[in-house]
C-alpha positions in Angstrom: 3.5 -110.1 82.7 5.5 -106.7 82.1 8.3 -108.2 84.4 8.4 -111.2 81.6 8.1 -109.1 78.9 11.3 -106.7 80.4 13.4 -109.5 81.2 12.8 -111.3 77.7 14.3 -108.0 76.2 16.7 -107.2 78.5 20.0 -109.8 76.9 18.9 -108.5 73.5 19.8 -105.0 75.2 22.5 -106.1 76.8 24.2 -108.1 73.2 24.1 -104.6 71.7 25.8 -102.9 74.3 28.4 -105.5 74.0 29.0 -105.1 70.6 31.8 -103.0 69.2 31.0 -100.0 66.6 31.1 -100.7 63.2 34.8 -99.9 62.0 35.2 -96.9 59.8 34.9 -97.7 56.0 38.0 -97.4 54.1 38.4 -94.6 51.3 37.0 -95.5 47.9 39.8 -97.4 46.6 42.5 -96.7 48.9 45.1 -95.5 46.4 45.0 -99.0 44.7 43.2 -97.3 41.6 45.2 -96.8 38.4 44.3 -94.7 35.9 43.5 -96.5 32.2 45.8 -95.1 29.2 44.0 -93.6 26.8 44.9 -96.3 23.9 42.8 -98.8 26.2 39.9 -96.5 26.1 40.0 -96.0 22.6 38.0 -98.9 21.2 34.8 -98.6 24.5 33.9 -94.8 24.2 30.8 -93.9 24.5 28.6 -92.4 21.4 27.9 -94.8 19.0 26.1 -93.8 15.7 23.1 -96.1 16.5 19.2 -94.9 18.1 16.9 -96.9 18.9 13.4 -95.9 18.8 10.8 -98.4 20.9 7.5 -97.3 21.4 4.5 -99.8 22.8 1.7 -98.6 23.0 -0.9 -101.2 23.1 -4.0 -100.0 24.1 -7.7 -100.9 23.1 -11.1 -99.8 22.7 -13.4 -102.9 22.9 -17.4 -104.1 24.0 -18.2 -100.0 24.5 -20.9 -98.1 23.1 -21.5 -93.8 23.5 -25.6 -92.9 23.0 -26.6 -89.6 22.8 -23.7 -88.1 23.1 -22.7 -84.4 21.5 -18.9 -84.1 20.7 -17.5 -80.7 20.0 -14.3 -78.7 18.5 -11.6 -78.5 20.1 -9.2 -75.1 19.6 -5.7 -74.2 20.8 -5.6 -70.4 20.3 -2.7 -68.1 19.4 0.2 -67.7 22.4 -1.0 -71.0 24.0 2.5 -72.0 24.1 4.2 -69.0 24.0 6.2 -69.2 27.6 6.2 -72.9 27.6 9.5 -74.6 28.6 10.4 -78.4 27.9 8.7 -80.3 25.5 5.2 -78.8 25.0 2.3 -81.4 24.2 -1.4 -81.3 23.0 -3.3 -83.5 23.3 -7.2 -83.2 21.6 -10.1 -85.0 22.0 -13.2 -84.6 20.4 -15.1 -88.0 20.4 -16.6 -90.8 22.3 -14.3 -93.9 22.5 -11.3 -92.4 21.7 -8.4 -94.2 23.4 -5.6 -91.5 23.6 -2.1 -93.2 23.8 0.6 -90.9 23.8 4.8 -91.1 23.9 7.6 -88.7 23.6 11.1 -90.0 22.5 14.0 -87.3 23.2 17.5 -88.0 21.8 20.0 -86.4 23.6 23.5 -86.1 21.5 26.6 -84.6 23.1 29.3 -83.4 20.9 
């Protein structure tokens, strides 16, 4: 059965040996490129004046029900973000059922 097995795979090794390397690819363009004049680029910069805001957050609290249940405070003290980097969020509960749906929207504008 291993004899069957070897010489079932043995022409797939032998069509690979066979087969020439891949050639080289070409250089990225191969000096064909021009460059565009700058009065073509004119009218498709980048940087339009408009944003667009899109947030969807659809979530939903439905058919749920919170007995004896004790809910407390919640307090963010003084320096709690003092070495943050980035974009620092808080987020505070302090309920039962509470669906929590959050989303940060950063506009980046390069001048």
């Amino acid at each position: 059965m291993a004899a069957a097995r070897a010489d079932a795979a043995a022409p797939t090794a032998a069509a690979s040996a066979d087969t020439a390397p891949a050639p080289a690819p070409a250089a990225l363009f191969a000096g064909a490129a021009r460059a565009v004049p700058v009065s073509r680029l004119d009218d498709v910069r980048g940087g339009a004046e408009v944003t667009v805001n899109d947030m969807r957050l659809h979530g939903t609290v439905a058919d749920n029900a919170a007995v004896n249940t004790l809910s407390g405070t919640n307090h963010i003290t003084e320096g709690a973000f003092s070495n943050a980097a980035g974009i620092p969020t808080a987020i505070q509960n302090s309920g039962s059922n509470v669906l929590i749906q959050n989303a940060t929207i950063v506009n980046v504008q390069f001048k």
